[in-house]
ROLOGU-338222 format. One record per atom (N, C-alpha, C, CB): residue number from 1; residue in one letter; atom name; x, y, z. Coordinates in steps of 0.2 Angstrom, whole numbers, plus 2048, in hexadecimal, padded with zeros to 3 digits. Glycine has a CB too. Example, Ala and Ser with C-alpha at 12.3 -4.5 7.8 and 13.67 -1.06 7.14 Angstrom:
2
     n   res   atom    px    py    pz
     1     A      N   842   7E4   827
     1     A     CA   83E   7EA   827
     1     A      C   842   7F0   827
     1     A     CB   839   7EA   82D
     2     S      N   840   7F5   823
     2     S     CA   844   7FB   824
     2     S      C   840   800   827
     2     S     CB   846   7FD   81D
END
This chain:
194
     n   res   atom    px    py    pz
     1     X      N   2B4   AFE   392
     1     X     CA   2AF   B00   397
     1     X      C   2B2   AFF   39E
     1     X     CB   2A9   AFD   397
     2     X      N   2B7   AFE   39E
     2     X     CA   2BB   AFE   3A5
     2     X      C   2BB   B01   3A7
     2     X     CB   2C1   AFF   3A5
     3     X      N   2B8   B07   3A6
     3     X     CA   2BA   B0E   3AC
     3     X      C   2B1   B11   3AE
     3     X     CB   2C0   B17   3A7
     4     X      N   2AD   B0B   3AB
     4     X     CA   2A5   B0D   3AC
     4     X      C   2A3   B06   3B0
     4     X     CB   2A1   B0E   3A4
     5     X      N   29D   B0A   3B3
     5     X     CA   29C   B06   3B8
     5     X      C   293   B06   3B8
     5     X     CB   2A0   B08   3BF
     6     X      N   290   B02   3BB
     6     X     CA   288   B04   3BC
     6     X      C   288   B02   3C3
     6     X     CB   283   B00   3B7
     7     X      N   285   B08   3C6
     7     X     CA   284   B09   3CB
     7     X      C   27C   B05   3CD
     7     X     CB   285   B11   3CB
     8     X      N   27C   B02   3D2
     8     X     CA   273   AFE   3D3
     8     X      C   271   B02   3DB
     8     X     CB   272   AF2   3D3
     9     X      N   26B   B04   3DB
     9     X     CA   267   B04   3E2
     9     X      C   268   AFC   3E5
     9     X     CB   25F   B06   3E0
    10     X      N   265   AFB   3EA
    10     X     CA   266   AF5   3EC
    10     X      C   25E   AF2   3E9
    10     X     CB   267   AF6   3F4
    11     X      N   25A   AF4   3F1
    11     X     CA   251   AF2   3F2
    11     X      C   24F   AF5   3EE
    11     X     CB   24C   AF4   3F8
    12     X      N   249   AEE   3E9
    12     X     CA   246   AF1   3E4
    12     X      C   24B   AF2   3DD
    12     X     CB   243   AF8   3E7
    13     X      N   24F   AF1   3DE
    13     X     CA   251   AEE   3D6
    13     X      C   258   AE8   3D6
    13     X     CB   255   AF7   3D0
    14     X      N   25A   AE5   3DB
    14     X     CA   25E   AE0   3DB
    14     X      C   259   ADC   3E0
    14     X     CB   266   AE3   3DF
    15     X      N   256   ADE   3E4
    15     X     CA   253   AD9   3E9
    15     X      C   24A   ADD   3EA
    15     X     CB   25A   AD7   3F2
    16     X      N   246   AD8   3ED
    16     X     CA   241   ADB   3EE
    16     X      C   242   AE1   3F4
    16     X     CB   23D   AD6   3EF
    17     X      N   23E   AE5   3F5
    17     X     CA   23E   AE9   3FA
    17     X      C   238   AE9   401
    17     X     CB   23E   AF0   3F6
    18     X      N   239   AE5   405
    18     X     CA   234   AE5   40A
    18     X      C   233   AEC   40F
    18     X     CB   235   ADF   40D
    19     X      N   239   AED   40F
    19     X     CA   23A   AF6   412
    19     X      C   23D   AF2   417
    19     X     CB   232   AFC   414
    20     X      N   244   AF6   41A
    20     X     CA   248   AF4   41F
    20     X      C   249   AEC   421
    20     X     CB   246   AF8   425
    21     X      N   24E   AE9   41C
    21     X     CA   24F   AE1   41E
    21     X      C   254   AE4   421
    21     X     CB   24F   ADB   419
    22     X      N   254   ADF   429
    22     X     CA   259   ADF   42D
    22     X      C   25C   AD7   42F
    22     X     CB   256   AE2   433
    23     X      N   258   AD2   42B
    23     X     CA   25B   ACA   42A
    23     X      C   25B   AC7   423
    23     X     CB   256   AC4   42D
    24     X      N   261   AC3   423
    24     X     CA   263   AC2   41D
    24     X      C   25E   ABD   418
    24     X     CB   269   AC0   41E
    25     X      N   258   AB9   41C
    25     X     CA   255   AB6   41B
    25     X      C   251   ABB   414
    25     X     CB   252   AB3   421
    26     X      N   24F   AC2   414
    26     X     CA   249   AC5   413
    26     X      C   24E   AC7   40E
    26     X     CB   244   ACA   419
    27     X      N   255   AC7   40C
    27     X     CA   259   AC9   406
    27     X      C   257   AC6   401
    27     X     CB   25E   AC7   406
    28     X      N   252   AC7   3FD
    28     X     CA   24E   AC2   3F8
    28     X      C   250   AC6   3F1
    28     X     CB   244   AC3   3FA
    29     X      N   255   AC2   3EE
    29     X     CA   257   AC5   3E7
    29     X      C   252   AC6   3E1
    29     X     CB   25D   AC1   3E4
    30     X      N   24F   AC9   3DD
    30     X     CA   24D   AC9   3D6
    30     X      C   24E   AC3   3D3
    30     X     CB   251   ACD   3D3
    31     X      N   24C   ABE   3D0
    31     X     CA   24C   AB9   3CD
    31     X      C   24F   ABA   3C5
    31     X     CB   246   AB7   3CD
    32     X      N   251   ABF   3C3
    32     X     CA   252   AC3   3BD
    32     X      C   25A   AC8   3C0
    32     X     CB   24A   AC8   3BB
    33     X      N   259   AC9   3C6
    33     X     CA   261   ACE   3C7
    33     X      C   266   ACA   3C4
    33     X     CB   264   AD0   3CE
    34     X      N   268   AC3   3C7
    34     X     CA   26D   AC2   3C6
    34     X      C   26F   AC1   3C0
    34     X     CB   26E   ABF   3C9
    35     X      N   26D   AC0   3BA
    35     X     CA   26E   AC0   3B4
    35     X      C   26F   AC6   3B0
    35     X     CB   26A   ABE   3B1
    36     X      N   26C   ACB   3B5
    36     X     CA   26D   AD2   3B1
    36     X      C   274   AD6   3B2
    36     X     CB   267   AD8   3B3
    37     X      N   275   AD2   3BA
    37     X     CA   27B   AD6   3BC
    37     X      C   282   AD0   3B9
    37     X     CB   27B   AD8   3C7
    38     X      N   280   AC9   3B6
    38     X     CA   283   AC7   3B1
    38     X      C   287   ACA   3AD
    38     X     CB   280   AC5   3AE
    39     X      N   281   ACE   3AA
    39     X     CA   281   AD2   3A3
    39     X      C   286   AD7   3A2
    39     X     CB   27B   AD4   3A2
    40     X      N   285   ADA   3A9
    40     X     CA   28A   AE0   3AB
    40     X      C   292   AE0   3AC
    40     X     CB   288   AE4   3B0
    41     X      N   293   AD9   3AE
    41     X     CA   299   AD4   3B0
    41     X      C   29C   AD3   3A9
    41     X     CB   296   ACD   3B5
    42     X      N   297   ACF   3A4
    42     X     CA   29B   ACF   39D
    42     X      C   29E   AD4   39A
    42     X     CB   297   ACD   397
    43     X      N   299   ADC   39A
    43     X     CA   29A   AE1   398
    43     X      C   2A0   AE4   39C
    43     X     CB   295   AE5   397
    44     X      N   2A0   AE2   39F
    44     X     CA   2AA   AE6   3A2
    44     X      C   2A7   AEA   3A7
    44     X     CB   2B0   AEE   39B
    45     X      N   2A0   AEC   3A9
    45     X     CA   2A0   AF2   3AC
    45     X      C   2A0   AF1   3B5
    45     X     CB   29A   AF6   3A9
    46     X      N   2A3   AF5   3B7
    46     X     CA   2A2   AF4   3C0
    46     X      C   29D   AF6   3C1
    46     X     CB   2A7   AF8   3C5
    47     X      N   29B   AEF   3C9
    47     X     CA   294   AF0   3C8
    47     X      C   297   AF2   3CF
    47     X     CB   28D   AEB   3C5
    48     X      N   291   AF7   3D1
    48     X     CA   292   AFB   3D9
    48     X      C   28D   AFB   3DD
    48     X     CB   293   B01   3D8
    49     X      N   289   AFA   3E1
    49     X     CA   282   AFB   3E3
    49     X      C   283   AFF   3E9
    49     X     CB   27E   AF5   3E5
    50     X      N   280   B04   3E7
    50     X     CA   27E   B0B   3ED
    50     X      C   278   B0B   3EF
    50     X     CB   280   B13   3EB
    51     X      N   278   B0A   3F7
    51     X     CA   272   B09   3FA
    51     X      C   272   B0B   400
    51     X     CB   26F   B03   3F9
    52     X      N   26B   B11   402
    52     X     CA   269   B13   406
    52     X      C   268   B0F   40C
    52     X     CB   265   B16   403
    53     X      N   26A   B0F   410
    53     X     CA   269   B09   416
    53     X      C   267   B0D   41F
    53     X     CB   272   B05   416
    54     X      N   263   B11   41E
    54     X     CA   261   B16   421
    54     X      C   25D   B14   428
    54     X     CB   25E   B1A   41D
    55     X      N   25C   B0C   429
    55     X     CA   25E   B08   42D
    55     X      C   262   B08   433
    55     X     CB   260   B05   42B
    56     X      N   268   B09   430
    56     X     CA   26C   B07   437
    56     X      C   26B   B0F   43B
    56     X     CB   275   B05   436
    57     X      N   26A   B15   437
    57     X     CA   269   B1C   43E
    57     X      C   266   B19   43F
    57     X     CB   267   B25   43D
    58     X      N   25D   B16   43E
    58     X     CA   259   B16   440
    58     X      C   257   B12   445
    58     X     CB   257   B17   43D
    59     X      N   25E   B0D   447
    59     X     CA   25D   B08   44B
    59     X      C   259   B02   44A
    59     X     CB   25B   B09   450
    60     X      N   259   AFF   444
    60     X     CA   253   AF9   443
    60     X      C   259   AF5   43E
    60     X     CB   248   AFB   43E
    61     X      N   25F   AF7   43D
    61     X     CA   264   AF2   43B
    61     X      C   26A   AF2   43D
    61     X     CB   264   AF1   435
    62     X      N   26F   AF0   43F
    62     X     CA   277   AEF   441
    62     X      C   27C   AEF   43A
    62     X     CB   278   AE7   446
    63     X      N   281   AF0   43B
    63     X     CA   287   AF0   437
    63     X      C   287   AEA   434
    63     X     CB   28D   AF1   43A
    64     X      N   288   AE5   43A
    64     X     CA   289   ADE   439
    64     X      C   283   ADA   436
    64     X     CB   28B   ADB   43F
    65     X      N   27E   ADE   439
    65     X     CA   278   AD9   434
    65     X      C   278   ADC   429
    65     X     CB   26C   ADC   43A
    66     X      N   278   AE2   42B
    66     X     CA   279   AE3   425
    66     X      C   280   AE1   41F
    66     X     CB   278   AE8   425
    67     X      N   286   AE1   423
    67     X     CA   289   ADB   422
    67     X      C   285   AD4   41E
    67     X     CB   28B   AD9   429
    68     X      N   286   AD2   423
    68     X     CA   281   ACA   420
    68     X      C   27B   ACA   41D
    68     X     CB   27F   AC6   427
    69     X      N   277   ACF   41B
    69     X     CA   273   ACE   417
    69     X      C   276   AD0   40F
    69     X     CB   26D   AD2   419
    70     X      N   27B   AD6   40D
    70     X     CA   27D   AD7   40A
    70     X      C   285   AD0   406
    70     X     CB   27D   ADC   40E
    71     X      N   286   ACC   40C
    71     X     CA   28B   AC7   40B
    71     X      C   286   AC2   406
    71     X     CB   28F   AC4   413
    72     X      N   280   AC0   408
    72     X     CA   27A   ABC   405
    72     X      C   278   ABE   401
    72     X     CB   276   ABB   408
    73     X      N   277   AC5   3FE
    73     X     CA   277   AC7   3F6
    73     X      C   27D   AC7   3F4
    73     X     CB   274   ACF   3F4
    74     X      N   281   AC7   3F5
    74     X     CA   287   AC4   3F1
    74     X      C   287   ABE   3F1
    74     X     CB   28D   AC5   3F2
    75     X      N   287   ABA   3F4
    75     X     CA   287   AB2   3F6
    75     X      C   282   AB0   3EF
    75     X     CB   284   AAF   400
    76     X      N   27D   AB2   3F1
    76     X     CA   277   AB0   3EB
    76     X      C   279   AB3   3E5
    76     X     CB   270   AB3   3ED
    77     X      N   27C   AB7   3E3
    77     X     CA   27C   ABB   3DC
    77     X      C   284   AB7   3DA
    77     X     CB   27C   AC7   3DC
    78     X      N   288   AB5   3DD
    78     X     CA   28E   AB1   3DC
    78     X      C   28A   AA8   3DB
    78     X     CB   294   AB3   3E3
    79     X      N   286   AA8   3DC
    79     X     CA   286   A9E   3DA
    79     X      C   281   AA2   3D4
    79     X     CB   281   A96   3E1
    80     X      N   27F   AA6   3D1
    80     X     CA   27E   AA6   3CB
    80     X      C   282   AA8   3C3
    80     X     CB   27A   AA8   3CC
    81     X      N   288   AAB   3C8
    81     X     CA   290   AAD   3C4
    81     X      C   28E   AB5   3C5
    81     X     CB   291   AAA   3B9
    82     X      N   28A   AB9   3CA
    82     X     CA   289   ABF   3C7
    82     X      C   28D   AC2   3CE
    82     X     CB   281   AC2   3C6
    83     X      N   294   AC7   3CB
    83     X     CA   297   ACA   3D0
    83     X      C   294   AD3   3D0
    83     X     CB   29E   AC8   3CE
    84     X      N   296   AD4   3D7
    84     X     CA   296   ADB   3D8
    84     X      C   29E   ADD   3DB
    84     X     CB   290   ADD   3DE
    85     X      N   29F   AE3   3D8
    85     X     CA   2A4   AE6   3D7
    85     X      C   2A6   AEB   3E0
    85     X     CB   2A3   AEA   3CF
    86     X      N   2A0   AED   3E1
    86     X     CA   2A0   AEF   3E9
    86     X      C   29B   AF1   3EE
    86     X     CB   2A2   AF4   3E9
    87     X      N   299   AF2   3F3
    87     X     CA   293   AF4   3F5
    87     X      C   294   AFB   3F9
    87     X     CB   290   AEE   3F9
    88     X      N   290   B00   3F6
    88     X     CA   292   B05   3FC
    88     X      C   28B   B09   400
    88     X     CB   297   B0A   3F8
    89     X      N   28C   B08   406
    89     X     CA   284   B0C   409
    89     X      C   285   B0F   40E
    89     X     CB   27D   B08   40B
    90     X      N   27F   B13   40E
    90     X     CA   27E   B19   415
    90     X      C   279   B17   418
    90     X     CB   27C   B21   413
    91     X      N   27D   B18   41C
    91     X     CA   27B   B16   423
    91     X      C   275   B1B   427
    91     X     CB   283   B15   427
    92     X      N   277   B20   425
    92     X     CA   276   B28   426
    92     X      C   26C   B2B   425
    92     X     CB   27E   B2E   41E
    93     X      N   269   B2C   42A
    93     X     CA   263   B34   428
    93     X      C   262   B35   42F
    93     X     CB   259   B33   424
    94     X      N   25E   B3D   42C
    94     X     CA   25F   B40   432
    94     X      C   25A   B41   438
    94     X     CB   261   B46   431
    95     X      N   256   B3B   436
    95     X     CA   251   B3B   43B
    95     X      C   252   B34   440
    95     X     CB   248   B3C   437
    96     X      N   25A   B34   43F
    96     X     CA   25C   B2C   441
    96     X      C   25D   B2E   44A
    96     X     CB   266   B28   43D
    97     X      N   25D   B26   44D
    97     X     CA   25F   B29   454
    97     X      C   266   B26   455
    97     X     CB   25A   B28   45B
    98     X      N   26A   B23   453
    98     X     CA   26D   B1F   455
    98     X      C   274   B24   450
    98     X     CB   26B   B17   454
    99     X      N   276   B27   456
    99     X     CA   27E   B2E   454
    99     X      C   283   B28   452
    99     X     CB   284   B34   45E
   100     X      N   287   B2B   44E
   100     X     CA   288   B30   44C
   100     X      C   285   B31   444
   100     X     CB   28E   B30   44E
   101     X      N   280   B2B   445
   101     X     CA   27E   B2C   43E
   101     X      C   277   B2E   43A
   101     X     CB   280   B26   43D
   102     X      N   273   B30   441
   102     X     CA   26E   B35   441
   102     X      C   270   B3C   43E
   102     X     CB   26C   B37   44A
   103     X      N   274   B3E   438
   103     X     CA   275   B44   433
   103     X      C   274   B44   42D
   103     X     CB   279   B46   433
   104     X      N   275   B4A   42C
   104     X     CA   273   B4B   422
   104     X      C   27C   B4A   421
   104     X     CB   26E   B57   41E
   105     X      N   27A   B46   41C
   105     X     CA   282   B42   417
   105     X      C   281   B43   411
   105     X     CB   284   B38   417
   106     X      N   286   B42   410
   106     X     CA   287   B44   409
   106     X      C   289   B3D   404
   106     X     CB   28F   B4A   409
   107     X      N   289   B35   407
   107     X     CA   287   B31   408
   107     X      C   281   B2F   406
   107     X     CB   287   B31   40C
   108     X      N   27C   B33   408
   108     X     CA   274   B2F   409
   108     X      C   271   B33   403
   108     X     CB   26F   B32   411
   109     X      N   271   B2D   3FD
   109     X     CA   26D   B31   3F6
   109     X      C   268   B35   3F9
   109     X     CB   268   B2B   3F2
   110     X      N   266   B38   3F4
   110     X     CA   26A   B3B   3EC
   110     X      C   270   B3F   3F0
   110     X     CB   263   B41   3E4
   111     X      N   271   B41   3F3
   111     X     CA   278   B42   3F3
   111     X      C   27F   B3F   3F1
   111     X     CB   279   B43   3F9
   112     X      N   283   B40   3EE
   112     X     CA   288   B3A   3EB
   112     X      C   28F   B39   3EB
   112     X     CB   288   B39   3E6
   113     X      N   28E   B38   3F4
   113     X     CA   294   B38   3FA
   113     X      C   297   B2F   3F6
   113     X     CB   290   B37   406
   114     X      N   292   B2A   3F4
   114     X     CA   293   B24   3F5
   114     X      C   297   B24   3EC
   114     X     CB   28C   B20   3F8
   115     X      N   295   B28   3E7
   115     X     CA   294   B28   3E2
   115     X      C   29E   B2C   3E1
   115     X     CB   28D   B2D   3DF
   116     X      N   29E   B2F   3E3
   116     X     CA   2A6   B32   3E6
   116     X      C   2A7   B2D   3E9
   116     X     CB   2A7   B3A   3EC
   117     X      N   2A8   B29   3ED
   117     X     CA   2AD   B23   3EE
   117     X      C   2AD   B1F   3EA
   117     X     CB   2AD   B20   3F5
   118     X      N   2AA   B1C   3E5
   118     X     CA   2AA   B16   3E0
   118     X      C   2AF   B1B   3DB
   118     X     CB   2A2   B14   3DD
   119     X      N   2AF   B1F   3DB
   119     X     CA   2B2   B21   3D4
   119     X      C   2BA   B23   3D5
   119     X     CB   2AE   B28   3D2
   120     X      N   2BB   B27   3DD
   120     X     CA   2C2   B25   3E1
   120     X      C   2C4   B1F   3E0
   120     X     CB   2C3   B26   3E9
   121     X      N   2BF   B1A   3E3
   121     X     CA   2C2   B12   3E3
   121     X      C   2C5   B10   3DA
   121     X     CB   2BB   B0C   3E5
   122     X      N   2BF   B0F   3D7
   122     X     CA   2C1   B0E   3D0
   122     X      C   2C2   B12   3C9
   122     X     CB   2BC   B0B   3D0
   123     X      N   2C2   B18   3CB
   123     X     CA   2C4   B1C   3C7
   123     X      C   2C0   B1D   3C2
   123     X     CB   2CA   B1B   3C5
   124     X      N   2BB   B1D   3C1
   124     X     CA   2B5   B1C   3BD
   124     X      C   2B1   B22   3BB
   124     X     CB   2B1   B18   3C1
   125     X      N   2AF   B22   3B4
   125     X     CA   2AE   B25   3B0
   125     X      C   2A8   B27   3B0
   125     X     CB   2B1   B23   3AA
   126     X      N   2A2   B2D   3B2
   126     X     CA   29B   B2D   3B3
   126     X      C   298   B2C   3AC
   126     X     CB   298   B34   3B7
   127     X      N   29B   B2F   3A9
   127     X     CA   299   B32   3A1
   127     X      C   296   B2A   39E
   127     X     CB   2A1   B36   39C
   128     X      N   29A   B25   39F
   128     X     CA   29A   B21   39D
   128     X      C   296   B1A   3A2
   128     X     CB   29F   B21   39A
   129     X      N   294   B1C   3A7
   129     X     CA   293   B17   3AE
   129     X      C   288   B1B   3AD
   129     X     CB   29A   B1C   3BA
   130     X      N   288   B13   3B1
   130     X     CA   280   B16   3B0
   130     X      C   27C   B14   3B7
   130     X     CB   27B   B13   3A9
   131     X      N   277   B18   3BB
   131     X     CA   274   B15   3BF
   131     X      C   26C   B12   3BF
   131     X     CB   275   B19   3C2
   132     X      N   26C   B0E   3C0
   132     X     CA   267   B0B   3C2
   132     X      C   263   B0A   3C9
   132     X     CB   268   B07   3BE
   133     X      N   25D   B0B   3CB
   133     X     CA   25A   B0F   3CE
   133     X      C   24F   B0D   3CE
   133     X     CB   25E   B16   3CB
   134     X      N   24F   B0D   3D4
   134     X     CA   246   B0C   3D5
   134     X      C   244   B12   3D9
   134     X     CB   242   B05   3DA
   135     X      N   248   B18   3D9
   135     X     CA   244   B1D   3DF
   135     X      C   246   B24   3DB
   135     X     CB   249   B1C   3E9
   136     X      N   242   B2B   3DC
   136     X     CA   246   B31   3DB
   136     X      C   24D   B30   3DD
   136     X     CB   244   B37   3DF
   137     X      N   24D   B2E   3E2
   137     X     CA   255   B31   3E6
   137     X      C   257   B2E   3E0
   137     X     CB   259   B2C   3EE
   138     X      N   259   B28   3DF
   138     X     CA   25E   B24   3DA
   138     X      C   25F   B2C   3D3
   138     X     CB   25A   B1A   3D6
   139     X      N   259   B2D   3CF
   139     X     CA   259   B31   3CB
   139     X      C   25D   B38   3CD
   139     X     CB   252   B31   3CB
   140     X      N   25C   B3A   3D1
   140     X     CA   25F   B3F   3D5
   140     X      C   267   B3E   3D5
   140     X     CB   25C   B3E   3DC
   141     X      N   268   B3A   3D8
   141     X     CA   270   B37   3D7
   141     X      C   272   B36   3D0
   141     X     CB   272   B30   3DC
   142     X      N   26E   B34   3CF
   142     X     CA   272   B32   3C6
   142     X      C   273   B3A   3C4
   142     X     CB   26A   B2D   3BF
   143     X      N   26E   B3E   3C1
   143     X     CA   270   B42   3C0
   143     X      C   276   B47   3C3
   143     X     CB   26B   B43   3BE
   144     X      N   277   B47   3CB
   144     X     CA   27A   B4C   3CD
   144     X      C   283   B47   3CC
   144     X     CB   276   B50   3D8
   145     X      N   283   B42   3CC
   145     X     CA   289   B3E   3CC
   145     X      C   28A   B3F   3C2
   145     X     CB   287   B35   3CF
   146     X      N   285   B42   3BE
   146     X     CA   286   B40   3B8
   146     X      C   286   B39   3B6
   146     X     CB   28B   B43   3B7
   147     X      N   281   B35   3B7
   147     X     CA   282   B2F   3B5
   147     X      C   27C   B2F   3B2
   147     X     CB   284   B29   3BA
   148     X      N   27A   B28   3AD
   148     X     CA   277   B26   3A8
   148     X      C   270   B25   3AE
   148     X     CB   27B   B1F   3A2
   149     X      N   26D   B29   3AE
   149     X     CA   267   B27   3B1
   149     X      C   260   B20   3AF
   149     X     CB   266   B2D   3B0
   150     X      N   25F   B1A   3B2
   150     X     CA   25B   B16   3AE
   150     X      C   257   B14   3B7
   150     X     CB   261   B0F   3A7
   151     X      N   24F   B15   3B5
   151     X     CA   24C   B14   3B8
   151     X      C   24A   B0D   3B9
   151     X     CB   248   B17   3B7
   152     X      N   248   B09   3BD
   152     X     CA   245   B02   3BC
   152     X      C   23D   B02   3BF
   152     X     CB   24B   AFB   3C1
   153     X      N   238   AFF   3BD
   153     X     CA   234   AFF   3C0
   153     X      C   230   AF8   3C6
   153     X     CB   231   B00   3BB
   154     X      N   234   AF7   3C9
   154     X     CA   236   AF0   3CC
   154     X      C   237   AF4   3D3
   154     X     CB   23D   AEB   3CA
   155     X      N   235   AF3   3DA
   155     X     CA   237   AF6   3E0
   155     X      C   232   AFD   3DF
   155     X     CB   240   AF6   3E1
   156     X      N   233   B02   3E1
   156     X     CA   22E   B08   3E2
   156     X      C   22E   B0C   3DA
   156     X     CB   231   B0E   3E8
   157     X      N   230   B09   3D4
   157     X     CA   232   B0D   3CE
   157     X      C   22D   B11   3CC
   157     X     CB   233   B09   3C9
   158     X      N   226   B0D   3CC
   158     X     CA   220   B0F   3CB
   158     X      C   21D   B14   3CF
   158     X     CB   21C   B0A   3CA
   159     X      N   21F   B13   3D5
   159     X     CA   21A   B17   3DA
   159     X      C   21F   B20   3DA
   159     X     CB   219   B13   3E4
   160     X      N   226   B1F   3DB
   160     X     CA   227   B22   3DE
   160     X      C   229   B27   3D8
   160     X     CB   22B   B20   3E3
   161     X      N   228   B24   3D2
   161     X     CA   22B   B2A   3CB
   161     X      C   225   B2C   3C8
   161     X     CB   230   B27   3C3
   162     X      N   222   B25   3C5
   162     X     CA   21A   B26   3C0
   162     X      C   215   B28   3C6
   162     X     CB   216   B1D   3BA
   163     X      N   212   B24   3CA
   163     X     CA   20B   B26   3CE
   163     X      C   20B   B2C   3D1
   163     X     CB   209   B22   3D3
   164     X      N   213   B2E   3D2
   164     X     CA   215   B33   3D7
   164     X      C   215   B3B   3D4
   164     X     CB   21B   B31   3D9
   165     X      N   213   B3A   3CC
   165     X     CA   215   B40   3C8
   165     X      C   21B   B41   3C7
   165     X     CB   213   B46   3CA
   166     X      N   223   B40   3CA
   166     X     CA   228   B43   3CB
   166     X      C   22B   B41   3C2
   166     X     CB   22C   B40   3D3
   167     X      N   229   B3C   3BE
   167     X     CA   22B   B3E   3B6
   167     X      C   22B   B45   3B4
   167     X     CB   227   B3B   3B0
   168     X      N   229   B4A   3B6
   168     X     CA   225   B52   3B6
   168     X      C   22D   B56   3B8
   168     X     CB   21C   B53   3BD
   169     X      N   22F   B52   3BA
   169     X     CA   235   B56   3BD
   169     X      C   239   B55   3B9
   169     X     CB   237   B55   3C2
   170     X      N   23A   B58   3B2
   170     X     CA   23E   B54   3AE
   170     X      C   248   B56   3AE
   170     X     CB   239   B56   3A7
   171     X      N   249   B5A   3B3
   171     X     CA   24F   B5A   3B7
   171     X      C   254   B56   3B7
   171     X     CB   24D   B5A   3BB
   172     X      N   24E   B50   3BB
   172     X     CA   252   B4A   3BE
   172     X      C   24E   B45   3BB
   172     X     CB   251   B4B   3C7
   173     X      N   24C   B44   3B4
   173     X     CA   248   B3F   3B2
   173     X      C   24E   B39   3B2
   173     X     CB   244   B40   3AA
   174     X      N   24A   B34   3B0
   174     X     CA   24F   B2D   3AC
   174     X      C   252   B2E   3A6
   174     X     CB   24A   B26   3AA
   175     X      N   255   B2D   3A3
   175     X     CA   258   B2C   39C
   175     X      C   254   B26   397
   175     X     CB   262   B28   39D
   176     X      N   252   B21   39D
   176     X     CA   250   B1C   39C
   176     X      C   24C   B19   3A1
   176     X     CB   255   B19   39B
   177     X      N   247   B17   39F
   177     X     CA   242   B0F   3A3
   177     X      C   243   B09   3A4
   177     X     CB   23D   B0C   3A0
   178     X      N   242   B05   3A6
   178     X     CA   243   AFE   3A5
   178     X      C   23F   AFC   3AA
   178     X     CB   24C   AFB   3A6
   179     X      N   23C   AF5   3A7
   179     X     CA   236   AF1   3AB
   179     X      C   23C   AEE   3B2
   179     X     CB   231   AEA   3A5
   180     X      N   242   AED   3B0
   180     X     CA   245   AEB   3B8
   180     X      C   24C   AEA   3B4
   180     X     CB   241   AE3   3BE
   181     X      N   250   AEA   3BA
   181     X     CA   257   AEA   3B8
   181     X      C   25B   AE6   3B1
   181     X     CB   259   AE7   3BD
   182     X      N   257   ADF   3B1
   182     X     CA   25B   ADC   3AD
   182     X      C   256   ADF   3A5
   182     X     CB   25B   AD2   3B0
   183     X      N   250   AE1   3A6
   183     X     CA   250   AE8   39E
   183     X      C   255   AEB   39F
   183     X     CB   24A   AEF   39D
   184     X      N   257   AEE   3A4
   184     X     CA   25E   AF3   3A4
   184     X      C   262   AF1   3A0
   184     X     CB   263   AF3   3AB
   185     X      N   264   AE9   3A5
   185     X     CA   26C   AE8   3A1
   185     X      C   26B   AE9   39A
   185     X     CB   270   AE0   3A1
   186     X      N   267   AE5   396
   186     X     CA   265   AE8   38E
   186     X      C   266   AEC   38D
   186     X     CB   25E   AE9   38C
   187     X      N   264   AF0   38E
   187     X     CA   265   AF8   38C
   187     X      C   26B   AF8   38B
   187     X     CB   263   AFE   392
   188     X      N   26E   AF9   392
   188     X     CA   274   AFC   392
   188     X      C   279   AF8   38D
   188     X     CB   275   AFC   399
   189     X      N   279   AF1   38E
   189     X     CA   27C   AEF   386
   189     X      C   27B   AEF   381
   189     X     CB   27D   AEB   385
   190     X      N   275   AF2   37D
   190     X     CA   272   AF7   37A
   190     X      C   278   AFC   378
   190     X     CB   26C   AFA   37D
   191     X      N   278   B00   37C
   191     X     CA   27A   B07   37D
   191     X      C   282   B06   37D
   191     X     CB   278   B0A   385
   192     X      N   283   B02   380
   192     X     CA   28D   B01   37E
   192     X      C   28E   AFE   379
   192     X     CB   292   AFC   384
   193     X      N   28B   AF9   376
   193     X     CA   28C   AF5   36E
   193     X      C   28A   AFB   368
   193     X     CB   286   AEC   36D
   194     X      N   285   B00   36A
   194     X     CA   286   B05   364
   194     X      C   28B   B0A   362
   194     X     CB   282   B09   365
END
């Protein structure tokens, strides 16, 4: 599985989601991630987290604060042995004020500007890479990147797929459920030991 990776959202399935954290204090991991992203560390696979950070257009976070909130999920997921392999986000929407990053990107899920550079970087295989995900977008990007689509219900999973009707759209459905990430890792080592 060298050449497969799992791709994570950030908010709501690695850490809780208060909506726009701009201090590292309010970086509040999952009590269950770091074991799951363990799990994905035994299994060989790169782990990558693409996340929407739509924040900084919007002026209610900096470079450098997200920086340091981001250095503190690692900090924390590393004293429990759990590594991440990269972090990549957009910065980018288009109702932002702060240029030059007030535009539509190709960057900013479900578009999958971020999904193209993980795979330049690491030469990575979609077929065999899977995403995991609490929002449409994430669904969205899974499928348009071709990746193993797997929904978590932890962070907006519930509101924004099941309450929301959008399972009906069976297009862009999940492959897979999971009550929160570390069901994920399960699965997914499930899925590679068959």
């Amino acid at each position: 599985m060298s050449n497969s990776a799992v791709f994570l959202d950030r908010d709501g399935v690695i850490n809780l989601d208060p909506s726009y954290i701009n201090d590292p204090a309010d970086m509040i991991i999952y009590p269950f991630a770091a074991e799951a992203i363990r799990n994905f560390n035994k299994l060989n696979l790169k782990v990558i987290v693409v996340t929407n950070q739509s924040g900084i257009a919007r002026g209610m976070i900096t470079f450098q604060q997200l920086q340091d909130i981001h250095q503190k999920m690692i900090d924390d997921l590393a004293r429990e042995g759990a590594y991440i392999d990269k972090i990549y986000f957009s910065p980018y929407h288009i109702k932002g004020k702060i240029e030059p990053y007030n535009i539509q990107h190709e960057d900013r899920k479900p578009d999958i500007g971020l999904f193209k550079k993980a795979c330049l970087e690491f030469q990575l295989d979609p077929h065999t890479s899977f995403m995991i995900g609490d929002r449409k977008s994430d669904m969205i990007f899974a499928h348009r990147a071709q990746l193993i689509p797997i929904l978590v219900l932890t962070g907006d999973g519930k509101s924004d797929y099941i309450e929301s009707g959008f399972f009906r759209q069976y297009e862009y459905a999940p492959r897979f459920i999971a009550q929160d990430i570390l069901a994920a890792s399960w699965l997914i080592e499930k899925l590679i030991k068959e």
